[in-house]
N, CA, C and O of each residue as an XYZ file, in Angstrom:
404
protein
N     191.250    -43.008     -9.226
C     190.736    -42.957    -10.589
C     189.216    -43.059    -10.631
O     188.641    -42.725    -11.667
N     188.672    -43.401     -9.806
C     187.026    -43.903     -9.662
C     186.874    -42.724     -9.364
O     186.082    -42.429    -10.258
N     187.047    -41.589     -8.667
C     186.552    -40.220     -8.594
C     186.573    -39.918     -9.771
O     185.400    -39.912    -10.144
N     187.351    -39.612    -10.735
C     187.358    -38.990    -11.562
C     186.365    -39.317    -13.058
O     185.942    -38.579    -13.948
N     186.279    -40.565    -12.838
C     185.159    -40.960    -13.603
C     183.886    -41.302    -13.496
O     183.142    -41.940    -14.242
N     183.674    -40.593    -12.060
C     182.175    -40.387    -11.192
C     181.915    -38.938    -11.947
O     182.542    -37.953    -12.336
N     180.269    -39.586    -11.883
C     179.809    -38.317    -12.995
C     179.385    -37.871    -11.805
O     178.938    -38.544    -10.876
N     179.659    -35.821    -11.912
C     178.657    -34.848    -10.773
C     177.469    -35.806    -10.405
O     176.842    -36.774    -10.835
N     177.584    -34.550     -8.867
C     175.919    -35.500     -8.508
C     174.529    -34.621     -9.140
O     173.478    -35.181     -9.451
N     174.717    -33.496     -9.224
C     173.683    -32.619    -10.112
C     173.862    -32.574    -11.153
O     173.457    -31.490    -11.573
N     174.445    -33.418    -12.231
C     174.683    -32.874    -13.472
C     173.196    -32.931    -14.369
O     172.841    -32.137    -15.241
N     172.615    -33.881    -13.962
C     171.475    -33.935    -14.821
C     170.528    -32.962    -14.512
O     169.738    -32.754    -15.433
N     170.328    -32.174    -13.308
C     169.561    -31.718    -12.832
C     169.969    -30.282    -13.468
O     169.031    -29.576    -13.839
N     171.255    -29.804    -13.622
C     171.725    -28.871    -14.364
C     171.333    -28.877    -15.505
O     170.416    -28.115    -15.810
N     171.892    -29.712    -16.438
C     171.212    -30.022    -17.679
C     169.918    -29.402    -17.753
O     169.713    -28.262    -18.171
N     169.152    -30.119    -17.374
C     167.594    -30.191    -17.281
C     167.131    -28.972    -17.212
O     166.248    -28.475    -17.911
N     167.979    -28.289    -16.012
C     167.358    -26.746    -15.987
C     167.636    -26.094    -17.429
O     166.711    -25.679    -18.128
N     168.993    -26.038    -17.821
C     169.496    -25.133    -19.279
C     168.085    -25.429    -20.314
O     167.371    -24.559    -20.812
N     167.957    -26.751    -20.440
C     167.067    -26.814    -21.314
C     165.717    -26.289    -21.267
O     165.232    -25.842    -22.306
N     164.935    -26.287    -20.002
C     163.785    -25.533    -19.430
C     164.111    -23.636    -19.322
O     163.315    -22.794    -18.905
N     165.276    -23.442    -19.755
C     165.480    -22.023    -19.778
C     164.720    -21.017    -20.590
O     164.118    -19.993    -20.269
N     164.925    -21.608    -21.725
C     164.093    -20.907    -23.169
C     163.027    -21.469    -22.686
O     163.244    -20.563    -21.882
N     162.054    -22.054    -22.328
C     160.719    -21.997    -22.441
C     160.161    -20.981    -21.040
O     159.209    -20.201    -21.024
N     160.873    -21.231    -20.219
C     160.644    -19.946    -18.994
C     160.644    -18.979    -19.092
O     159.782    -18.213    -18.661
N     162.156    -18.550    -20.027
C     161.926    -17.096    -20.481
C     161.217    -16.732    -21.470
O     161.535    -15.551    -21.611
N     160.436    -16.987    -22.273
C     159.312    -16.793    -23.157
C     157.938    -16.584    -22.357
O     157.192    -15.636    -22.601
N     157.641    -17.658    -21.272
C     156.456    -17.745    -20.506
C     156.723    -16.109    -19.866
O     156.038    -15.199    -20.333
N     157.605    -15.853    -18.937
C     158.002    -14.719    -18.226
C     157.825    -13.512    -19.305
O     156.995    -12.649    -19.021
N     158.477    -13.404    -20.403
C     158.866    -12.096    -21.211
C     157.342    -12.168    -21.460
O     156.891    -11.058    -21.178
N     156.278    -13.060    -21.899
C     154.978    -12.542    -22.019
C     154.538    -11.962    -21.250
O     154.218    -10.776    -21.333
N     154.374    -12.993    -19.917
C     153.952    -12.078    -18.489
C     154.353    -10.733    -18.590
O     153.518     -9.861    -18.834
N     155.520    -10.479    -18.431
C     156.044     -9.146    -18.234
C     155.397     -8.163    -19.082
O     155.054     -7.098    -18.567
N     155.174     -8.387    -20.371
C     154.738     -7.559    -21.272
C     153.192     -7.477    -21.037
O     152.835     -6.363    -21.421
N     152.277     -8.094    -20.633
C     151.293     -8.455    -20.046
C     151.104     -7.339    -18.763
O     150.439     -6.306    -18.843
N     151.467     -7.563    -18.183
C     151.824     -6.624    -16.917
C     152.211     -5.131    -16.871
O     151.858     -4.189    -16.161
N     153.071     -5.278    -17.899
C     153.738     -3.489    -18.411
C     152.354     -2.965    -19.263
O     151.983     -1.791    -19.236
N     151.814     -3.802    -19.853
C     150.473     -3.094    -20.271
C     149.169     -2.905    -19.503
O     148.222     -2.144    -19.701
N     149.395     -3.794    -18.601
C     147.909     -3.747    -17.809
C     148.361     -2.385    -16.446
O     147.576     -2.102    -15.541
N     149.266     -1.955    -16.555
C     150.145     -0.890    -15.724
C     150.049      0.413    -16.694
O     149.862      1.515    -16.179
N     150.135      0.321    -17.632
C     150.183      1.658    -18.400
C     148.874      1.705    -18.927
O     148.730      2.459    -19.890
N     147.643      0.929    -18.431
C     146.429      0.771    -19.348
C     145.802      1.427    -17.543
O     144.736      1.972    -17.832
N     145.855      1.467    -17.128
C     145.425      1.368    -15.754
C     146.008      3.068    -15.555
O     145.071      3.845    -15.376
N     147.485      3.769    -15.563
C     147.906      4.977    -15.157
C     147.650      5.744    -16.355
O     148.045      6.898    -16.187
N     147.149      5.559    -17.487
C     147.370      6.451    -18.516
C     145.418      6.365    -19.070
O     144.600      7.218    -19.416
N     145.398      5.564    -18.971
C     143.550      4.992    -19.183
C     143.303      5.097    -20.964
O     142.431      5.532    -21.717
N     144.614      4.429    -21.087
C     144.581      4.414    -22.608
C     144.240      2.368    -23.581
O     145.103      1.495    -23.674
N     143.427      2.314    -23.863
C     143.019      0.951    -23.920
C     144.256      0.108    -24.896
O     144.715     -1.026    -24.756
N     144.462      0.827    -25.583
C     145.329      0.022    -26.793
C     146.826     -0.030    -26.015
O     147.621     -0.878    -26.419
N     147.247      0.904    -24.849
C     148.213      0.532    -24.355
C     148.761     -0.729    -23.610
O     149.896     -0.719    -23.134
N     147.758     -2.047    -23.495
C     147.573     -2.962    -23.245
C     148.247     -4.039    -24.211
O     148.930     -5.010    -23.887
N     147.863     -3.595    -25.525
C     147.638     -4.648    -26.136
C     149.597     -3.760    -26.587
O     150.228     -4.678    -27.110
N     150.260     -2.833    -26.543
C     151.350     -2.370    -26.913
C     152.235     -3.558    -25.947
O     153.169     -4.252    -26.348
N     151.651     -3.549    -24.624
C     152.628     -4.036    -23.605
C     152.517     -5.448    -24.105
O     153.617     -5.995    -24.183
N     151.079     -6.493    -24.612
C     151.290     -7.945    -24.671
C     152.276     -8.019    -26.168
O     152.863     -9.055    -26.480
N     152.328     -6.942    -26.879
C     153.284     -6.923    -28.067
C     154.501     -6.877    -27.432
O     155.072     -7.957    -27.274
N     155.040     -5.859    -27.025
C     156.416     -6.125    -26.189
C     156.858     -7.172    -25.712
O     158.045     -7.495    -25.734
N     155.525     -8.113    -25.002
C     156.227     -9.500    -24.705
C     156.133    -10.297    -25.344
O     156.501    -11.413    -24.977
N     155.462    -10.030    -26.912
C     155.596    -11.081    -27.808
C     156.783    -11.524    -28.009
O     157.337    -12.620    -27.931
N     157.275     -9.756    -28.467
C     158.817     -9.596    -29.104
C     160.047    -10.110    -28.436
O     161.098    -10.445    -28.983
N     159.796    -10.118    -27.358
C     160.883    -10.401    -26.360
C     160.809    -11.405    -26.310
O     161.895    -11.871    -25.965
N     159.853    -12.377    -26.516
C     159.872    -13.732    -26.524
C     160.556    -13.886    -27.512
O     161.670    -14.371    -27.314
N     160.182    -13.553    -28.879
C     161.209    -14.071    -30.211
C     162.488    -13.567    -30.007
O     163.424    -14.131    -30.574
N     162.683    -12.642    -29.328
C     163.944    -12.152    -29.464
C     164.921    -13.674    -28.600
O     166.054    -14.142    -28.712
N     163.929    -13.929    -27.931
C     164.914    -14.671    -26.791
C     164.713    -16.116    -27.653
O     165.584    -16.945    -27.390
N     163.920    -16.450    -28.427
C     164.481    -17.588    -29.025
C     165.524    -17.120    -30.178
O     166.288    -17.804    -30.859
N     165.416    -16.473    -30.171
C     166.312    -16.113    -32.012
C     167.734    -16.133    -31.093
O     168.730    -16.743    -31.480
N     167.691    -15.453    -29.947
C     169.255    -15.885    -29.234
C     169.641    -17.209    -28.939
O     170.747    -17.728    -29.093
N     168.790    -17.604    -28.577
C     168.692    -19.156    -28.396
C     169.150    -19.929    -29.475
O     169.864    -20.923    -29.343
N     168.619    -19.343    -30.867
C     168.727    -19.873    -31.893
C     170.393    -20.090    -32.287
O     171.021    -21.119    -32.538
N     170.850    -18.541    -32.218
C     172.226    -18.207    -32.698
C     172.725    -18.917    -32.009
O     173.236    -19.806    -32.691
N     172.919    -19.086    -30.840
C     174.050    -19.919    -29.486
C     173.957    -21.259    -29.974
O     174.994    -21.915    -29.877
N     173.056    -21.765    -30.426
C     173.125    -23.171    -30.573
C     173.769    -23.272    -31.730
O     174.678    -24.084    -31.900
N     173.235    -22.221    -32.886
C     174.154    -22.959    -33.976
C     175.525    -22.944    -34.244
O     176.126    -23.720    -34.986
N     176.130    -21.722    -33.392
C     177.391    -21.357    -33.385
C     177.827    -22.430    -32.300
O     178.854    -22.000    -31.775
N     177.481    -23.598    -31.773
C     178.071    -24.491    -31.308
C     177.727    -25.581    -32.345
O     178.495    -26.538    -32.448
N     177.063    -25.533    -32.811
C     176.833    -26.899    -33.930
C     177.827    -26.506    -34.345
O     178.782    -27.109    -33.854
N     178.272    -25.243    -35.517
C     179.444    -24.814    -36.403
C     180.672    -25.151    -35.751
O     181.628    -25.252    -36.519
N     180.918    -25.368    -34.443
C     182.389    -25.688    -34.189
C     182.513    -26.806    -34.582
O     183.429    -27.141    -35.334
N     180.974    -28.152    -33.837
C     181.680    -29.014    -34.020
C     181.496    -30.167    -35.743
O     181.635    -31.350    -36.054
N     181.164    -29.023    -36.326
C     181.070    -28.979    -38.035
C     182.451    -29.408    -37.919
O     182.630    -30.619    -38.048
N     183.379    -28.742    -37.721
C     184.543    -28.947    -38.387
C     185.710    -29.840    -37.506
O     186.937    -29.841    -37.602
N     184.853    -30.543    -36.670
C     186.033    -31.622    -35.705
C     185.608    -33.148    -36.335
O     184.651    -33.885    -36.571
N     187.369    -33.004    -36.433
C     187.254    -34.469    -37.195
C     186.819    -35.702    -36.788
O     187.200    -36.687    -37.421
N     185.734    -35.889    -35.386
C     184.869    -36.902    -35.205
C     183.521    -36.519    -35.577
O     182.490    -37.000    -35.106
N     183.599    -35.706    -36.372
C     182.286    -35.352    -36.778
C     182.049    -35.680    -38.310
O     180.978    -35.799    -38.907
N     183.146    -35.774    -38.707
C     183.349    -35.436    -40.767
C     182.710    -36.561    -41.939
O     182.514    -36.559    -43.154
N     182.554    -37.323    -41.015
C     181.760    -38.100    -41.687
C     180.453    -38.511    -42.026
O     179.928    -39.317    -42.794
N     179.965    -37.320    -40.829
C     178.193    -36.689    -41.086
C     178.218    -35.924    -42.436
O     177.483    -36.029    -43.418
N     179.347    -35.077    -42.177
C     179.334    -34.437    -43.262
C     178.856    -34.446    -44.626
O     178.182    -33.636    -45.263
N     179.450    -35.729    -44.960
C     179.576    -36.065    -46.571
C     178.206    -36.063    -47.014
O     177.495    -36.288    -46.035
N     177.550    -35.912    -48.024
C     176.291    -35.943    -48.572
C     176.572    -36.577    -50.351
O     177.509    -36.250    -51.080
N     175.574    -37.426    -50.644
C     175.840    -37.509    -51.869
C     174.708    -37.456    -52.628
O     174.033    -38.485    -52.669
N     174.305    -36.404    -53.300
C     172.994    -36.110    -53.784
C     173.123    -36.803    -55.402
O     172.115    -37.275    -55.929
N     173.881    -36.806    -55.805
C     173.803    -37.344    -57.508
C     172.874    -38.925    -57.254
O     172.017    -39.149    -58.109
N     173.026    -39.883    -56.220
C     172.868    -41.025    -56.198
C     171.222    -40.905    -55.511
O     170.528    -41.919    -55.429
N     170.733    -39.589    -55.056
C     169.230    -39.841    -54.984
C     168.346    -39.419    -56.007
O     167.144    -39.670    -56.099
N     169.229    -38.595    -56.945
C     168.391    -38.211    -58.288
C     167.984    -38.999    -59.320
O     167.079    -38.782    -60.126
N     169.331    -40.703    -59.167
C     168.637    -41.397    -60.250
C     167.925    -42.264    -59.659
O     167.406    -43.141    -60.350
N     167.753    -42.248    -58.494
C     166.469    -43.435    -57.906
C     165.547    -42.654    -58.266
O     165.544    -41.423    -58.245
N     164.341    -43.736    -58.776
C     162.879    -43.818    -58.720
C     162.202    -44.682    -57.476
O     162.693    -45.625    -56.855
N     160.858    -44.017    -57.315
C     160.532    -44.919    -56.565
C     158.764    -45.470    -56.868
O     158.275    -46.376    -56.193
């Protein structure tokens, strides 16, 4: 029974990485876009094609948080509706409207 309630020996280190994920891939998708322009600014000798490529890695950066974004909340939403959760739930707004302060 003591195995089984031994936590992994990397678990934190796992963890740790997931969470350092989104900020890597943002750092990277700039680079990249950075790079794809200083490559097409360089073979084409077009100046503004530079600044096309650091746009590309803007975008790709938001894109990759906005995924980031969705995944997380579609795990919040599950556990919206598990009944060790339901008691976050409740809100009672009538009782902050008649306080003054």
């Amino acid at each position: 029974m003591k195995s089984e309630e031994k936590e992994p020996k990397y678990r934190k280190i796992v963890e740790g990485a997931d969470q350092l994920s989104l900020g890597i891939s943002i750092v990277v998708a700039v680079l990249l876009g950075i790079g794809a322009g200083i490559l097409m600014r360089r073979y084409f000798g077009y100046e503004w094609l530079f600044w096309l490529g650091v746009f590309w890695g803007i975008a790709a950066a938001i894109l990759n948080i906005r995924k980031a974004y969705v995944k997380q909340k579609a795990e919040l939403d599950k556990l919206k509706d598990d009944p060790r959760y339901k008691h976050y739930n409740q809100t009672d707004d009538d009782d902050d409207e008649d306080e003054k302060y």
